[in-house]
PyMOL commands that place a pseudoatom at each C-alpha (Angstrom):
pseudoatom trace, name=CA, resn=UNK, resi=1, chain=A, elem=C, hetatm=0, pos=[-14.279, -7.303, -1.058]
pseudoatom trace, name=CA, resn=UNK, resi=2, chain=A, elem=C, hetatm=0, pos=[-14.606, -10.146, -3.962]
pseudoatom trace, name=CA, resn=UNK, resi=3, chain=A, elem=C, hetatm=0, pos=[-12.099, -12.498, -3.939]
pseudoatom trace, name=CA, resn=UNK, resi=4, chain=A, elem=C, hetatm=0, pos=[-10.144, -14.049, -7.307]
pseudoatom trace, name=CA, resn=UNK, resi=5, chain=A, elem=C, hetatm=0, pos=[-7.020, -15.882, -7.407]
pseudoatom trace, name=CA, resn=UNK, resi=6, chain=A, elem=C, hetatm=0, pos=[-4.692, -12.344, -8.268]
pseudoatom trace, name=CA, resn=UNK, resi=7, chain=A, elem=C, hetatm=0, pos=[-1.596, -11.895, -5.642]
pseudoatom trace, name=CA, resn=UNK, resi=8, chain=A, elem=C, hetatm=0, pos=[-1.743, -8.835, -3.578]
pseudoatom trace, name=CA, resn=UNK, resi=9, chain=A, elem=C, hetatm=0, pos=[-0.077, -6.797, -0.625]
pseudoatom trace, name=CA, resn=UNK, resi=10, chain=A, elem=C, hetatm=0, pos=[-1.790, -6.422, 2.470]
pseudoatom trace, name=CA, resn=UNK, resi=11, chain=A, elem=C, hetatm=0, pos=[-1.037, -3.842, 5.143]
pseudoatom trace, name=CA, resn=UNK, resi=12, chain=A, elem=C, hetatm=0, pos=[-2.143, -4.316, 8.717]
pseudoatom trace, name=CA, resn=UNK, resi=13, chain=A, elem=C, hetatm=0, pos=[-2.340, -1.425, 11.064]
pseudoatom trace, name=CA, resn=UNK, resi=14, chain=A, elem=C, hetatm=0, pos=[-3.343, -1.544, 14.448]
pseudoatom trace, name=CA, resn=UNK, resi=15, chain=A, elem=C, hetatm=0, pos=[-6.156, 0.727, 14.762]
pseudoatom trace, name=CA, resn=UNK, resi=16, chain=A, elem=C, hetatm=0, pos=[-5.332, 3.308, 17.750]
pseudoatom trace, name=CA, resn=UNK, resi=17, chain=A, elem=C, hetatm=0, pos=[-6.760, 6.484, 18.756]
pseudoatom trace, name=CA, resn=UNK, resi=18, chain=A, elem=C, hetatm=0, pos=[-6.303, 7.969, 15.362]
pseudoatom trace, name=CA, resn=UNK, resi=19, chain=A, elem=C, hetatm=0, pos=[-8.632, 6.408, 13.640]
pseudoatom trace, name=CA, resn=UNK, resi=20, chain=A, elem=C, hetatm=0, pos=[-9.250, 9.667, 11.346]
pseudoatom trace, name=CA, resn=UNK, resi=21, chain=A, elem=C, hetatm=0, pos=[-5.722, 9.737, 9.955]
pseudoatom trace, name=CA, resn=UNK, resi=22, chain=A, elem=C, hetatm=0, pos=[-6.182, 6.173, 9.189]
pseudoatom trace, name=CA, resn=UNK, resi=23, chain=A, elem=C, hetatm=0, pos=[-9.566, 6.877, 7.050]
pseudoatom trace, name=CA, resn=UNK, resi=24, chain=A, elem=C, hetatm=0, pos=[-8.088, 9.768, 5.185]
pseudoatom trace, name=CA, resn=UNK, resi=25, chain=A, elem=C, hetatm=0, pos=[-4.933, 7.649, 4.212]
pseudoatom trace, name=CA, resn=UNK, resi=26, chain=A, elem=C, hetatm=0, pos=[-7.714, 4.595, 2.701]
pseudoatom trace, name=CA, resn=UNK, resi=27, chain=A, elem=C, hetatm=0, pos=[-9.501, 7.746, 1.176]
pseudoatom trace, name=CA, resn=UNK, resi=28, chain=A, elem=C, hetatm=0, pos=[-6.510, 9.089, -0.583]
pseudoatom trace, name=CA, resn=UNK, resi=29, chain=A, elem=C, hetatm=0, pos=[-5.239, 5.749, -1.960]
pseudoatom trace, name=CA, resn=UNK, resi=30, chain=A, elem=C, hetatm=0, pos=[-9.012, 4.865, -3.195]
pseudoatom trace, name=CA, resn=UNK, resi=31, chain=A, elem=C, hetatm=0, pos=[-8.931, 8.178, -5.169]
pseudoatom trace, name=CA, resn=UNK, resi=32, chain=A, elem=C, hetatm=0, pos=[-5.556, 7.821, -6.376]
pseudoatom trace, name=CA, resn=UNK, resi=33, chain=A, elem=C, hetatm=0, pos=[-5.309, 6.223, -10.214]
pseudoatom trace, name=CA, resn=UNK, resi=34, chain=A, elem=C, hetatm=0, pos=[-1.727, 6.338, -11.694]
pseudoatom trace, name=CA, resn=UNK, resi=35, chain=A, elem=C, hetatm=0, pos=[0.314, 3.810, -13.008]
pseudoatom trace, name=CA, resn=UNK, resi=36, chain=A, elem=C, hetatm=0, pos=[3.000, 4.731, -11.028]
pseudoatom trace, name=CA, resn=UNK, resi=37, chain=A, elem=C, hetatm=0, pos=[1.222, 4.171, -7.699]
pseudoatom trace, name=CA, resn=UNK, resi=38, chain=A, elem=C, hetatm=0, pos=[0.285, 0.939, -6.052]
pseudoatom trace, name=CA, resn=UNK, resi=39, chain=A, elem=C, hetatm=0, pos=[-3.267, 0.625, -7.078]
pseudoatom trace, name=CA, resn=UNK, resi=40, chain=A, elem=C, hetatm=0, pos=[-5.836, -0.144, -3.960]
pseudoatom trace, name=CA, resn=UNK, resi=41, chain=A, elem=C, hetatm=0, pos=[-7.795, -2.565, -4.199]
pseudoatom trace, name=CA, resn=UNK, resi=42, chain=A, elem=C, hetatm=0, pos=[-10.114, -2.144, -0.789]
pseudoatom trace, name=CA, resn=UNK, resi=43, chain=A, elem=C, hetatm=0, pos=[-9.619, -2.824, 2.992]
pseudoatom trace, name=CA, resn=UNK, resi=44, chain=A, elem=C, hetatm=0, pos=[-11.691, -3.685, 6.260]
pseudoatom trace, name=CA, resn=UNK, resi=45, chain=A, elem=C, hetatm=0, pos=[-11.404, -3.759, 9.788]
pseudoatom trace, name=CA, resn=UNK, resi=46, chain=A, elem=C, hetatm=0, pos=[-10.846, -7.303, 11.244]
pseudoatom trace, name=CA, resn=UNK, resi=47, chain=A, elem=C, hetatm=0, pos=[-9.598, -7.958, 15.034]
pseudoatom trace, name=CA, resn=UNK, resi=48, chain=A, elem=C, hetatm=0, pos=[-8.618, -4.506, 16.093]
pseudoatom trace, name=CA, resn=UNK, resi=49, chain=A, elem=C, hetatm=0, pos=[-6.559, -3.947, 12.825]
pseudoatom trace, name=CA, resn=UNK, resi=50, chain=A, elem=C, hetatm=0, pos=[-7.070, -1.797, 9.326]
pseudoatom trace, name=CA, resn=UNK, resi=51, chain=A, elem=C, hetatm=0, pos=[-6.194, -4.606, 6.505]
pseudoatom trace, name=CA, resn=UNK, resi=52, chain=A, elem=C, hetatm=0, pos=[-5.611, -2.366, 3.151]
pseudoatom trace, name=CA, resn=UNK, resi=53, chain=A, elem=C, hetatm=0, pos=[-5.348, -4.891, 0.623]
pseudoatom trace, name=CA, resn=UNK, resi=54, chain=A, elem=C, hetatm=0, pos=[-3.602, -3.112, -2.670]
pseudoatom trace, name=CA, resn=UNK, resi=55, chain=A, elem=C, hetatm=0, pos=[-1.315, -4.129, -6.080]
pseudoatom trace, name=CA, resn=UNK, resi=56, chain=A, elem=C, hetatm=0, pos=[1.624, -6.252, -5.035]
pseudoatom trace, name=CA, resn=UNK, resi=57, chain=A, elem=C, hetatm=0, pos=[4.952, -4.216, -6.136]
pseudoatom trace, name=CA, resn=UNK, resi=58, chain=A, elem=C, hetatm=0, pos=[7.944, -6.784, -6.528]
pseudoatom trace, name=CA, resn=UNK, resi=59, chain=A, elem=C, hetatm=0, pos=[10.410, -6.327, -5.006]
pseudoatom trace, name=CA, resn=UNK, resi=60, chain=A, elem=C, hetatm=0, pos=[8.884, -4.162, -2.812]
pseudoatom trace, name=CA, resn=UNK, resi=61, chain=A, elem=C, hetatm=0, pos=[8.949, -0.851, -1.728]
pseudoatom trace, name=CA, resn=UNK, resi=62, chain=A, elem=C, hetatm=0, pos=[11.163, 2.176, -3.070]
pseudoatom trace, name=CA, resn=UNK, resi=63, chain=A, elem=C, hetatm=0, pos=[13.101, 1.809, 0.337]
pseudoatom trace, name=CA, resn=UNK, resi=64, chain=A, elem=C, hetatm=0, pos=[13.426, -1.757, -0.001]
pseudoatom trace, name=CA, resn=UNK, resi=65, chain=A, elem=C, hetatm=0, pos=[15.315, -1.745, -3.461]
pseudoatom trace, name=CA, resn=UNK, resi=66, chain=A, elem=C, hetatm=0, pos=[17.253, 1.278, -2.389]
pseudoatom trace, name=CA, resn=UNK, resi=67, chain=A, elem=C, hetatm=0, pos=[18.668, -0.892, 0.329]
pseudoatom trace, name=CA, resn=UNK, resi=68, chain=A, elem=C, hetatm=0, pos=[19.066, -3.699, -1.754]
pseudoatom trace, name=CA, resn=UNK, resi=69, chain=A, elem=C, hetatm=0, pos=[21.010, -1.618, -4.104]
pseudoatom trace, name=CA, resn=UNK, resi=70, chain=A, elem=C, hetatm=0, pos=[22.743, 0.359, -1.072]
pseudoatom trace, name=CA, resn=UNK, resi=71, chain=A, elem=C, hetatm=0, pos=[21.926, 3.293, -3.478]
pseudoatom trace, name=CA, resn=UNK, resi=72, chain=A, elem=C, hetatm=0, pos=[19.404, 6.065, -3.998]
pseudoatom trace, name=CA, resn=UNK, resi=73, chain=A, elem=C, hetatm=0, pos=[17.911, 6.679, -6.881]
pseudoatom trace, name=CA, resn=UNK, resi=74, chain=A, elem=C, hetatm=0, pos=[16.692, 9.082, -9.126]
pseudoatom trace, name=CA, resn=UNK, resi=75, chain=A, elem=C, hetatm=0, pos=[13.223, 9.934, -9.804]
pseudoatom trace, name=CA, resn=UNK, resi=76, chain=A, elem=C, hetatm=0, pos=[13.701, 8.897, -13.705]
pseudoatom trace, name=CA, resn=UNK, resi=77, chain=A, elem=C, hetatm=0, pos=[14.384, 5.216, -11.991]
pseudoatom trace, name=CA, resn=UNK, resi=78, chain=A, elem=C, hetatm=0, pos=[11.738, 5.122, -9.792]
pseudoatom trace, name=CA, resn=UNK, resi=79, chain=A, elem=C, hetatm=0, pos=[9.510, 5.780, -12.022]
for i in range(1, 79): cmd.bond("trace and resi %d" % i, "trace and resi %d" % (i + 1))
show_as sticks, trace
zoom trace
């Protein structure tokens, strides 16, 4: 993975027994290219844990503003 000075989001998931579901997760999000999806940007395996680096989203997630807002919201909105 190059390095450059943008921000980003990592994930770190303890790899377990299911290390398949794990690889087909990475593989969807590589192959996934819309601007309304956090955009990955690559991930390796360090310590006994998955790191999936990918486009920081502020505030967060959908749930995270949803609780923020102590609303739901429509699809329009999420988008």
């Amino acid at each position: 993975m190059k390095s450059n000075s943008e921000t980003v989001a990592v994930k770190i998931i303890a790899i377990e027994e299911n290390v398949l579901k794990l690889k087909r997760e990475v593989d969807i999000m590589k192959e996934c290219k819309n601007e309304h999806v956090v955009r990955y940007m690559g991930s390796y395996e360090k310590d006994g844990a998955l790191w999936i680096s990918m486009e920081l989203c502020e505030p967060g997630s959908i749930a995270d503003v949803m609780r923020m807002l102590k609303s739901t919201l429509t699809e329009s909105h999420i988008k």
